[in-house]
Backbone as a chain_set.jsonl record, in Angstrom:
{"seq": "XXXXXXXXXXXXXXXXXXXXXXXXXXXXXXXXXXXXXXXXXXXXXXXXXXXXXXXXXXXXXXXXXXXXXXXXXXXXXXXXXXXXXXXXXXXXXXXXXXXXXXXXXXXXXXXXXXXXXXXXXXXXXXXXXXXXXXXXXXXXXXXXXXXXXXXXXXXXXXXXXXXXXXXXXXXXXXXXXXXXXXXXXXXXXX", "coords": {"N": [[53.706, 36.961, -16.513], [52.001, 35.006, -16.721], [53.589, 33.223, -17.892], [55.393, 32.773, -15.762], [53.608, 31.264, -13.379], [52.931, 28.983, -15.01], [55.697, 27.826, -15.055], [56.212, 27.237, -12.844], [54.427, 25.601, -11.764], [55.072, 23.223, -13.377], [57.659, 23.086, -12.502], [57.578, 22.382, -9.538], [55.644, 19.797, -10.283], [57.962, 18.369, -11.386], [59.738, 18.491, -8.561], [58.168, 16.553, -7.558], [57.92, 14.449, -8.95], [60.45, 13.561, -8.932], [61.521, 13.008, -5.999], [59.369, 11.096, -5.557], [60.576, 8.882, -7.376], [62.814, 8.268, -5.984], [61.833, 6.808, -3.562], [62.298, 3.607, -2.347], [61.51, 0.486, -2.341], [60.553, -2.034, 0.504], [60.682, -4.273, 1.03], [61.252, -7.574, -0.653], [60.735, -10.412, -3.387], [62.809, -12.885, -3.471], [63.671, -15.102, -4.134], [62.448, -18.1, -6.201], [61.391, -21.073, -6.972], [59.787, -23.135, -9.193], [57.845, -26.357, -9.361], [56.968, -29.593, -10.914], [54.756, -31.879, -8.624], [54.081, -34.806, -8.651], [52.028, -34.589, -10.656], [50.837, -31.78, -10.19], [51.566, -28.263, -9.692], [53.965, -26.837, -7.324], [54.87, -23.751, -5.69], [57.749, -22.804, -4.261], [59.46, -20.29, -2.091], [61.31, -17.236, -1.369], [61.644, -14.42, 0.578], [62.539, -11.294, 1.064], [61.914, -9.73, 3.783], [62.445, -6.28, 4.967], [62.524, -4.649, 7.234], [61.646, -1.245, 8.302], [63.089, 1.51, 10.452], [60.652, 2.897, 11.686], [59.069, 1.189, 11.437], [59.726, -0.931, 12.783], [59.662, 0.501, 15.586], [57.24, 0.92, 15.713], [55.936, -1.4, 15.733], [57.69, -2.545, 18.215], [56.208, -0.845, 20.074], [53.684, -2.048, 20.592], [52.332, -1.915, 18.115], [50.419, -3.82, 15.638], [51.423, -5.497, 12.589], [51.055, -6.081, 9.167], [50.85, -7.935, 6.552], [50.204, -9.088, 3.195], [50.821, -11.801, 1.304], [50.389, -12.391, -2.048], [49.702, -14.491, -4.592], [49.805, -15.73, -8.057], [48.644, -17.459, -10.829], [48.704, -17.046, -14.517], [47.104, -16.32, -17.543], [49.302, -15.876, -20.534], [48.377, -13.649, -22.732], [48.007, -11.835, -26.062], [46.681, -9.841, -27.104], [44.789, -8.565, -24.862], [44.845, -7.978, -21.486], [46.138, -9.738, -19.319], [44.37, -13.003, -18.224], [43.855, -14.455, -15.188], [44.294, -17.259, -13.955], [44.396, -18.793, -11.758], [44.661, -17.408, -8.288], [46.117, -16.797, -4.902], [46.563, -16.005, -1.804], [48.175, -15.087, 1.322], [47.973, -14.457, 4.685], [49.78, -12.681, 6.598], [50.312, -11.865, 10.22], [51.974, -9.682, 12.513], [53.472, -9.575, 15.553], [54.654, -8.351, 18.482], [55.223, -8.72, 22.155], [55.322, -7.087, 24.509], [55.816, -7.759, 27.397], [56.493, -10.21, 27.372], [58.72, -10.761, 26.024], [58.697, -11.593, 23.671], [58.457, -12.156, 19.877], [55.026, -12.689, 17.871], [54.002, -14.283, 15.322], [51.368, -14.617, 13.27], [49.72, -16.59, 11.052], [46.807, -15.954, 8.728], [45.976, -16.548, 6.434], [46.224, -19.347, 3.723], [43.545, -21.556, 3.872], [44.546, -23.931, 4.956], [46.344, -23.466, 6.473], [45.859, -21.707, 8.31], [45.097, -19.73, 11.293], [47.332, -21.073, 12.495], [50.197, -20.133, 14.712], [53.092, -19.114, 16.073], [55.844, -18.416, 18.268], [58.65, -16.052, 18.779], [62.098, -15.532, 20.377], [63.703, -13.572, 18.788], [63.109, -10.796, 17.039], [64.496, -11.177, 14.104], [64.21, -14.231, 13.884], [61.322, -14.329, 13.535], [60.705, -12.529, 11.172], [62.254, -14.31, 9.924], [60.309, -16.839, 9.675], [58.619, -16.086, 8.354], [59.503, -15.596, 5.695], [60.006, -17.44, 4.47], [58.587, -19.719, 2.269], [57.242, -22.976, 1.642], [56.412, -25.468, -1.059], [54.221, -24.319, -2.064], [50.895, -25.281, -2.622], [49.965, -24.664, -6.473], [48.362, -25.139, -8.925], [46.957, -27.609, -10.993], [48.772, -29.671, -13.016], [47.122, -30.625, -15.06], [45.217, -28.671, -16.157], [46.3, -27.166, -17.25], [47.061, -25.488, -20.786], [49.164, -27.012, -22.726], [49.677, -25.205, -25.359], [49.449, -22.731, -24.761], [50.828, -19.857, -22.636], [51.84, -19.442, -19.513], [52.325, -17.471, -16.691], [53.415, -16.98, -13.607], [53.047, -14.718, -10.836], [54.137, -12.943, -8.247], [53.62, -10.649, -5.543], [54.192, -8.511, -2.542], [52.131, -7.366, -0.221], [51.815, -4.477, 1.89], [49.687, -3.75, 5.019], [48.699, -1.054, 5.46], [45.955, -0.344, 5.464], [45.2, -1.557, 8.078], [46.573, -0.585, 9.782], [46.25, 1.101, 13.276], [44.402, 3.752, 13.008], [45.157, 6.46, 14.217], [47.796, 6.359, 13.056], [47.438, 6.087, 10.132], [47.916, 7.864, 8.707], [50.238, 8.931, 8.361], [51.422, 6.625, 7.484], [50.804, 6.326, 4.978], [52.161, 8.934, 3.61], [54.855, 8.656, 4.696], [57.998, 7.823, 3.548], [59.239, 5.615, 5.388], [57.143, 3.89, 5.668], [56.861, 2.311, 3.259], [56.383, -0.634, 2.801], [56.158, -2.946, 0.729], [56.726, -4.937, -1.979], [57.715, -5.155, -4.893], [55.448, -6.778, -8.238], [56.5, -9.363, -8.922], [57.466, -11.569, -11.614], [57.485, -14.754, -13.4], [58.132, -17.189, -15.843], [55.801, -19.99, -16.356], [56.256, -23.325, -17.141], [55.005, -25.66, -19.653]], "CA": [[53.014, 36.514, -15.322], [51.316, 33.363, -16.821], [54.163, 32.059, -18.234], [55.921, 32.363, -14.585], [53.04, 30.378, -13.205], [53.188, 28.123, -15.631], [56.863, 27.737, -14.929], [56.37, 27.354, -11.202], [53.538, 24.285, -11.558], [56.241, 22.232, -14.255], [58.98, 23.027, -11.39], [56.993, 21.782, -8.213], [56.203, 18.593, -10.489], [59.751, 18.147, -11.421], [60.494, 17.993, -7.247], [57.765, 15.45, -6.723], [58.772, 13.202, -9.319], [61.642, 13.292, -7.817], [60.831, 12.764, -4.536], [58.609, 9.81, -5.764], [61.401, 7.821, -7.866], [63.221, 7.961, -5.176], [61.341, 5.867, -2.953], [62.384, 2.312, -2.426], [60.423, -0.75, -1.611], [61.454, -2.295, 1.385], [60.571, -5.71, 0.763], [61.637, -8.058, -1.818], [61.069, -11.369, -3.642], [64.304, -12.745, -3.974], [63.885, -16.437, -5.01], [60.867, -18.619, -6.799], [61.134, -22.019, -7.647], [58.093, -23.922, -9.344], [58.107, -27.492, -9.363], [55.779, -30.4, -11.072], [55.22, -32.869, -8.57], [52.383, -35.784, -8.779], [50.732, -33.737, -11.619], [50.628, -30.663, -9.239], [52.587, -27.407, -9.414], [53.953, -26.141, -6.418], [55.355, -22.924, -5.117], [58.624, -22.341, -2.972], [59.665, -18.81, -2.467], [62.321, -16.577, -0.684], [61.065, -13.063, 0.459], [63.926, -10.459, 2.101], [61.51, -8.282, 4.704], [63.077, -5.123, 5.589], [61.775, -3.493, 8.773], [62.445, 0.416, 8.433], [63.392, 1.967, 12.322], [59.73, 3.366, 11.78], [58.25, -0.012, 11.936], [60.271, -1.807, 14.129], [59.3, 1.431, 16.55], [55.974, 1.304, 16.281], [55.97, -2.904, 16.515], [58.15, -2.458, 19.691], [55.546, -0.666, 21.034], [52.546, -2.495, 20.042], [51.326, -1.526, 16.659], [50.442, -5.259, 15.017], [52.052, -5.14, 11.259], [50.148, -7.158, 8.408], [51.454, -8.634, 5.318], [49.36, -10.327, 2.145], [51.826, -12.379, 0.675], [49.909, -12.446, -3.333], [50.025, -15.343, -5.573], [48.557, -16.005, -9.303], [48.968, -17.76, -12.324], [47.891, -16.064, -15.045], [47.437, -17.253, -18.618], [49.237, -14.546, -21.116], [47.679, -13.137, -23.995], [48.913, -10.787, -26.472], [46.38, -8.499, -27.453], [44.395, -8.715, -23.934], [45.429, -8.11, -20.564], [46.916, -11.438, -18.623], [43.691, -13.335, -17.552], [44.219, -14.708, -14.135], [43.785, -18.686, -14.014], [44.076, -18.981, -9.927], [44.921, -16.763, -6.773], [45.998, -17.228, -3.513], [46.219, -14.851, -0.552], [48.611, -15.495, 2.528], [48.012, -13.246, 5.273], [50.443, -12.496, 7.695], [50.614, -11.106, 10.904], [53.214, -9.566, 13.34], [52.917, -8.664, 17.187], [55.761, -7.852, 19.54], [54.224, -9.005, 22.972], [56.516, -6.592, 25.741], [55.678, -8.742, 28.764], [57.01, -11.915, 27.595], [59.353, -10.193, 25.308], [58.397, -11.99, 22.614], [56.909, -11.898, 18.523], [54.262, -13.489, 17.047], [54.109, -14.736, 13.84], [49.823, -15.339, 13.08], [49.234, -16.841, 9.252], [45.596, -15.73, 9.19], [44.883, -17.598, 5.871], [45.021, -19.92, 3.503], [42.217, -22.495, 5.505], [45.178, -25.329, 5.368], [47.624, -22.707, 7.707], [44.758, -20.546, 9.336], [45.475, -20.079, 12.422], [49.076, -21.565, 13.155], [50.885, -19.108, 15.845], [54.774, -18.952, 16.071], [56.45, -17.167, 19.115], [59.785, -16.14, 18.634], [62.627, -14.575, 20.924], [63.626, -12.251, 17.962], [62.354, -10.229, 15.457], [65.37, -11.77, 12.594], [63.734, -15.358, 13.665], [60.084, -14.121, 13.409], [60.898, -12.293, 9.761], [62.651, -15.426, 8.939], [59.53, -17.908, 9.609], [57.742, -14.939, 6.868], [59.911, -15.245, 4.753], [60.53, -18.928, 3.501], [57.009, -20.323, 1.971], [57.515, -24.257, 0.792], [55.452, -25.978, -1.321], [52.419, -23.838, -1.931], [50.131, -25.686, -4.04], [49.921, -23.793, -7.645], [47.612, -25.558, -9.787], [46.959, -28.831, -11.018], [48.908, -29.609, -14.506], [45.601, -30.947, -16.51], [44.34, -27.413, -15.858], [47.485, -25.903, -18.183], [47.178, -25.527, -22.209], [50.624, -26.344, -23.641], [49.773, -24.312, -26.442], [49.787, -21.388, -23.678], [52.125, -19.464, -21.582], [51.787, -19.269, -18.196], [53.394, -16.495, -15.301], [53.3, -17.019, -11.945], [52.77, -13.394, -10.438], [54.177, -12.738, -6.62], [53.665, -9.263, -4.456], [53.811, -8.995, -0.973], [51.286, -6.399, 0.048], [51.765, -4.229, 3.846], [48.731, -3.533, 4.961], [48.635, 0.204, 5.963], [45.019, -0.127, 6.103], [45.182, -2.123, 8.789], [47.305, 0.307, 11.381], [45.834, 2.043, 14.074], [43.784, 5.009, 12.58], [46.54, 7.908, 13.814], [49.081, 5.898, 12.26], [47.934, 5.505, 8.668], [48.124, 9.412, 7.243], [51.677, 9.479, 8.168], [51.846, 5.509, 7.096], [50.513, 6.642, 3.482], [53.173, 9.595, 3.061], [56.044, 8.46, 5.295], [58.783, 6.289, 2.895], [59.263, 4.747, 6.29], [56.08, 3.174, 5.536], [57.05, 1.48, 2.531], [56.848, -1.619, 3.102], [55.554, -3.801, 0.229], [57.255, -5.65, -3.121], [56.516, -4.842, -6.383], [55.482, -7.474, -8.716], [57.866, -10.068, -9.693], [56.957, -12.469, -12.646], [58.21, -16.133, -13.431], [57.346, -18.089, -16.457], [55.624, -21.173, -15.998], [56.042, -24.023, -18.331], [54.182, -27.027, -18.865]], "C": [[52.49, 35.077, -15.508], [52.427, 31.982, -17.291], [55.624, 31.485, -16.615], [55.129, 31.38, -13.131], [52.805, 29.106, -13.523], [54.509, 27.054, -15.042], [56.666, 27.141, -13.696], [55.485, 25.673, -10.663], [54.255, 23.191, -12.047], [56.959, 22.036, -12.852], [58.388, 22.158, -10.324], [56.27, 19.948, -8.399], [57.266, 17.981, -10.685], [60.055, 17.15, -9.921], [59.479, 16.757, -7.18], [57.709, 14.515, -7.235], [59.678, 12.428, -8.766], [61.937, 12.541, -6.967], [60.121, 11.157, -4.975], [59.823, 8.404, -5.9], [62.514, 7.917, -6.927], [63.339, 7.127, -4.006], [62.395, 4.394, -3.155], [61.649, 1.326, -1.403], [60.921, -1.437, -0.57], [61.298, -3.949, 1.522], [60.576, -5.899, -0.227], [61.552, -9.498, -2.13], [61.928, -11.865, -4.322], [64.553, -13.966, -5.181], [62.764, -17.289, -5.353], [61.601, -19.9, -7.374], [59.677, -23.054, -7.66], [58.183, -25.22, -9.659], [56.704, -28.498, -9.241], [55.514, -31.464, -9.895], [53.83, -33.831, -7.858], [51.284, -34.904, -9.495], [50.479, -32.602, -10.992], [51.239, -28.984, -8.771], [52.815, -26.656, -8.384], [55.01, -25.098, -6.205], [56.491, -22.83, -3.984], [59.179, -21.156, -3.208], [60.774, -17.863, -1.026], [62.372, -14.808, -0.51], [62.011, -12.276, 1.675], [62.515, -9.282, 2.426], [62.691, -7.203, 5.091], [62.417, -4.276, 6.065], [62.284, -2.008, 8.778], [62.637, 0.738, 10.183], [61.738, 2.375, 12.446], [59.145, 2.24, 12.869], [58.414, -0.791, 12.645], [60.038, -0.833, 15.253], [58.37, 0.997, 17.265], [55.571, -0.335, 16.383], [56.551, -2.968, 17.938], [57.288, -1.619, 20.481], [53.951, -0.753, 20.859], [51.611, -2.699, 19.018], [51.621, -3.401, 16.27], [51.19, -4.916, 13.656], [51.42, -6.425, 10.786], [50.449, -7.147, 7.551], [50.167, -9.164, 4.769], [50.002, -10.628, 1.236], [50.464, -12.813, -0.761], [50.245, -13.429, -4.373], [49.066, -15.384, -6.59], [49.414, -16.238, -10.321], [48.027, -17.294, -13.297], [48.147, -16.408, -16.83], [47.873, -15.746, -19.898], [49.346, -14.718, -22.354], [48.259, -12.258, -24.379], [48.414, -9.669, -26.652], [45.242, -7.983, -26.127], [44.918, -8.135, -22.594], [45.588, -9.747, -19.716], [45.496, -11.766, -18.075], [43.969, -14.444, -16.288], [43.45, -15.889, -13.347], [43.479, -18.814, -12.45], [44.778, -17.516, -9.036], [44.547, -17.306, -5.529], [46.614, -16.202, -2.995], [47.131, -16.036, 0.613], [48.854, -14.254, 3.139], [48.901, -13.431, 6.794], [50.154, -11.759, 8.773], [51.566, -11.084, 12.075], [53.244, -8.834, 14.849], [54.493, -8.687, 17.724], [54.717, -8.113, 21.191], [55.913, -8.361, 23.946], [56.785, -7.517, 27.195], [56.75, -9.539, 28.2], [58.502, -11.657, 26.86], [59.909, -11.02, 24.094], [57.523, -11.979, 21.116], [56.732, -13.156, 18.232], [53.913, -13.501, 15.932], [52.37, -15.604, 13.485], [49.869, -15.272, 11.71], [47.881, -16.985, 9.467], [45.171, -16.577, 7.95], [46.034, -18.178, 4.756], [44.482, -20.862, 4.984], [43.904, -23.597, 5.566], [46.472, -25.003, 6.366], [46.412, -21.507, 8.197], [45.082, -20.992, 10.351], [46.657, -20.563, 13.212], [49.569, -19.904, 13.515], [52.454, -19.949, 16.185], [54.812, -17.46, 17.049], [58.043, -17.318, 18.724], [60.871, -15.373, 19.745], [63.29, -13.608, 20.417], [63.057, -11.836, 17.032], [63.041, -11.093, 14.17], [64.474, -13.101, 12.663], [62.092, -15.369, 13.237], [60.234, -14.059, 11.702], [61.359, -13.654, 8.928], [61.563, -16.404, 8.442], [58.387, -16.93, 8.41], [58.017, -15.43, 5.526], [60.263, -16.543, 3.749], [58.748, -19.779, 3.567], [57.608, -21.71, 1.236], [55.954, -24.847, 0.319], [54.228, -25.624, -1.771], [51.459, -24.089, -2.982], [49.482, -24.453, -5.067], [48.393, -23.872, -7.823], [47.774, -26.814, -10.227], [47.335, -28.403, -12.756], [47.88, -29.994, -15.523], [45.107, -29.578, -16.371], [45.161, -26.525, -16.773], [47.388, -26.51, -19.586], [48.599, -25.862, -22.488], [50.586, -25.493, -24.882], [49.469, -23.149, -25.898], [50.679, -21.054, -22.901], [51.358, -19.082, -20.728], [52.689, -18.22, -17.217], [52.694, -17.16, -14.39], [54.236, -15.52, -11.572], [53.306, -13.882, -8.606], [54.16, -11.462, -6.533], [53.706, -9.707, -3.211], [53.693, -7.278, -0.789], [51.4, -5.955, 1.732], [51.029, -3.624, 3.747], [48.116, -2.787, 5.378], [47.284, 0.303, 6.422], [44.567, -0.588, 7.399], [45.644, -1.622, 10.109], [46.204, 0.711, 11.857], [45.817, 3.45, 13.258], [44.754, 6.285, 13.103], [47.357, 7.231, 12.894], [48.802, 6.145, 10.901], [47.938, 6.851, 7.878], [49.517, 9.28, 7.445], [52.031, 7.863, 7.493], [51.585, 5.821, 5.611], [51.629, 7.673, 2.782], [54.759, 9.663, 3.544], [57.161, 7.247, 4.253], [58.912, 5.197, 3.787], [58.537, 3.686, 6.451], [55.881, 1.83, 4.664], [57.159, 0.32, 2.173], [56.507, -3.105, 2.253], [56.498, -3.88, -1.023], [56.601, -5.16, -3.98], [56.012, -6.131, -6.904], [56.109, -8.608, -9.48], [56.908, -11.219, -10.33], [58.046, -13.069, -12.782], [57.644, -16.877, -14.691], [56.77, -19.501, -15.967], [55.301, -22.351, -17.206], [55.654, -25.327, -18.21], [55.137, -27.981, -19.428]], "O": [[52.534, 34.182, -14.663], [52.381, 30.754, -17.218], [56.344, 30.496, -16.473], [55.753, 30.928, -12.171], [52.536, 28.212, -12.721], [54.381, 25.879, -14.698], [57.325, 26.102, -13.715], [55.729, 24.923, -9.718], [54.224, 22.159, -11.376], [56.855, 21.005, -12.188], [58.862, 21.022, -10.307], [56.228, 19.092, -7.515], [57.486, 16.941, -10.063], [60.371, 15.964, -9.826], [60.018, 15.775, -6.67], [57.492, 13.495, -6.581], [59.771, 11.28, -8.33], [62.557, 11.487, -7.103], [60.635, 10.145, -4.499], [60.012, 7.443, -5.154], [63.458, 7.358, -7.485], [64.386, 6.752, -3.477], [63.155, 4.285, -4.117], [61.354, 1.38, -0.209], [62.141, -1.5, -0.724], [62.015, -4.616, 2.268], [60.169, -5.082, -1.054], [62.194, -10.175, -1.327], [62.085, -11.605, -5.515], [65.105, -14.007, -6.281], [61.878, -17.119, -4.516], [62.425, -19.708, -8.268], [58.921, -23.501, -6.798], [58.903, -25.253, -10.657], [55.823, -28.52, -8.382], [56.311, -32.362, -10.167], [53.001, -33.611, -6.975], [50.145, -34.602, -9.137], [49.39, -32.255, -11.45], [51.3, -28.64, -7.591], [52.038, -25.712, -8.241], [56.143, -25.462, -6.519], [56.118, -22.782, -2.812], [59.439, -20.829, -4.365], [60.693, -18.144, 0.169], [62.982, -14.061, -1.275], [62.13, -12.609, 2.854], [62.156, -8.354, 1.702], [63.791, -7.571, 5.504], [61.821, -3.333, 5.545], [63.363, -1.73, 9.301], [62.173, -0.06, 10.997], [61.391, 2.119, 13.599], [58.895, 2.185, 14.074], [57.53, -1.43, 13.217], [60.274, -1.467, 16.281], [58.25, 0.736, 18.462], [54.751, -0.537, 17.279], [55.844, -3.46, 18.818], [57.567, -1.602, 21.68], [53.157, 0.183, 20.954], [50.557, -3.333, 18.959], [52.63, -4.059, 16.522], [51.643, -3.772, 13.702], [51.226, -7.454, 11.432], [50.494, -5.963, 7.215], [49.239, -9.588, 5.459], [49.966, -9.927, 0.225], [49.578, -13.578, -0.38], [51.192, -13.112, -5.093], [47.863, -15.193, -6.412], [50.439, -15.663, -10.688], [46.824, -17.141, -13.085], [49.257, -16.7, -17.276], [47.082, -14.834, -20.138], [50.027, -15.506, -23.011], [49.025, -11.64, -23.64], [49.032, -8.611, -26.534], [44.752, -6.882, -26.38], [45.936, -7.554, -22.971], [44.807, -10.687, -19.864], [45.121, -10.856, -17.335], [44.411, -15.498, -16.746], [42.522, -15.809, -12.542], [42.324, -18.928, -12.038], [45.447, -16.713, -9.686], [43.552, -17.882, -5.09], [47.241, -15.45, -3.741], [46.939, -17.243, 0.762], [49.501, -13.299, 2.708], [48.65, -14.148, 7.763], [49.606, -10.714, 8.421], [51.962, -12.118, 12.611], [53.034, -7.64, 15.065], [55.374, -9.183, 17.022], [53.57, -7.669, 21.244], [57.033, -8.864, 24.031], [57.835, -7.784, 27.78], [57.893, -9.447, 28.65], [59.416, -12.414, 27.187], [61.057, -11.12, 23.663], [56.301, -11.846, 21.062], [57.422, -14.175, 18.216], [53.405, -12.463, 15.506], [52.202, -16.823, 13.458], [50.019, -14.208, 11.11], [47.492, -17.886, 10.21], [44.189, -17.305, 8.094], [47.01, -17.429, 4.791], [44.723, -20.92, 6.19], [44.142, -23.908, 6.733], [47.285, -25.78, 6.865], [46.72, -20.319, 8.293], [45.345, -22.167, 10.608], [46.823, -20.411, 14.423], [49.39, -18.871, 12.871], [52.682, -21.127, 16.459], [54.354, -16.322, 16.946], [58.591, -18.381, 18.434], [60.341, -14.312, 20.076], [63.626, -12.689, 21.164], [62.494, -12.536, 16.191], [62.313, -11.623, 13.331], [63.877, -13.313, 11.608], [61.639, -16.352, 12.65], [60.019, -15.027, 10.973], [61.037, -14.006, 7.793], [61.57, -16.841, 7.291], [57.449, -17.448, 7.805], [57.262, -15.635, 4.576], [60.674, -16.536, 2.589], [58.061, -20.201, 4.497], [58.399, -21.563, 0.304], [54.863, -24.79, 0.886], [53.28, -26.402, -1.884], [51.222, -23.38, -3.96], [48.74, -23.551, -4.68], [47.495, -23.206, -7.308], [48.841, -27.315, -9.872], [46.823, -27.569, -13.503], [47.907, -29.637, -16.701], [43.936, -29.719, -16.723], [44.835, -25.37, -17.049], [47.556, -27.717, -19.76], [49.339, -24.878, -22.488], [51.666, -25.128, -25.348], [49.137, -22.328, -26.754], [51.402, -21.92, -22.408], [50.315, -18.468, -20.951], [53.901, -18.434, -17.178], [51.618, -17.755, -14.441], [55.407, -15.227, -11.813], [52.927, -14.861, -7.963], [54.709, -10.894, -7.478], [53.413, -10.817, -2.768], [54.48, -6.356, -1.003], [51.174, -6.737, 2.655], [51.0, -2.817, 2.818], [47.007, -3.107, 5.806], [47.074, 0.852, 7.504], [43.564, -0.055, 7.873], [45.294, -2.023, 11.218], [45.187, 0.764, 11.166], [46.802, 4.11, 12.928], [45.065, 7.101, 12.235], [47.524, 7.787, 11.808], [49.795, 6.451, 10.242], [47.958, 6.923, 6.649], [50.128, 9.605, 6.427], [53.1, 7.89, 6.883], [52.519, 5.375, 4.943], [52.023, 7.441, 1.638], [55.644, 10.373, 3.067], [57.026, 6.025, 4.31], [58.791, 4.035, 3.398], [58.877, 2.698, 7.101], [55.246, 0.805, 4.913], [57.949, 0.031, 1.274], [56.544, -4.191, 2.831], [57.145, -2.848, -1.197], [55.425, -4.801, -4.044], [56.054, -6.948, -5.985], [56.134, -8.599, -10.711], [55.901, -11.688, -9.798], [59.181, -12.645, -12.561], [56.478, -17.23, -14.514], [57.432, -20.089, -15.112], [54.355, -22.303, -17.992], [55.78, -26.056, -17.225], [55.028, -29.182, -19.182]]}, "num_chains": 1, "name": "protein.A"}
């Protein structure tokens, strides 16, 4: 009896392993180049969104969708965890406006793109203006050890908390939901 209980709790983790590693992320950073220039390291970057039918649903019929595109250089240590020289935060957001039958593309921060609004007449041109970041000031090179290594850290975070309150229990266990990057790392050398 106990060891068919036993048996039965192993098994039912088994499926939701499973089930888990199965998942896939639906966004991706594809391309990163870092570049010195006037003492200054800056950021250009190439991020493939992929809209599940969920989310393009519930955007086509008003739900906003919110991105936090994640940046950081991070100075790495061996016996430590990576201490984390700068961060920056770019927050996206995504409307579908039915009237006009047009999306909007709002970069809510940093302060030097707060506020800029992009309408588009499709979704591919909206995702596109997401998805190509130029330039994004790093860090200043007097600020880097050469006798240290450097990453430059990207995610791009979707921001479930952010749905409409019915939406986010099924946005938390729906794969449909999935909609964020893992962590991709870059060395950075001085």
């Amino acid at each position: 009896m106990l060891f068919s209980r036993v048996f039965q709790g192993h098994y039912l983790l088994i499926i939701l392993l499973c089930c888990l590693s199965s998942l896939t992320l639906a966004s991706e950073v594809k391309q990163v180049q870092i570049v010195l220039q006037d003492n200054h390291y800056t950021l250009s970057t190439e991020i493939d969104y992929q809209l599940t039918e969920k989310a393009k649903e519930a955007l086509e019929n008003g739900v906003t969708l919110f991105w936090t595109l994640k940046v950081q250089v991070a100075e790495q240590r061996d016996f430590l965890w990576d201490k984390t020289v700068v961060e920056t935060a770019i927050n996206y957001r995504l409307q579908y406006h039915a009237l006009l039958n047009m999306y909007r593309v709002v970069i809510v921060q940093p302060e030097r793109m707060k506020g800029d609004i992009y309408n588009f007449s499709t979704l591919t041109a909206a995702l596109d203006l997401m998805a190509t970041l130029r330039n994004l000031p790093l860090i200043d090179d007097d600020k880097l050890s050469a006798d240290k290594n450097y990453l430059v850290k990207i995610k791009l975070d979707f921001e479930r908390d952010a749905l409409p309150l019915p939406l986010r229990p099924i946005a938390y266990t729906n794969p449909q939901w999935y909609l964020s990057s893992d962590w991709t790392v870059w060395s950075l050398k001085k």
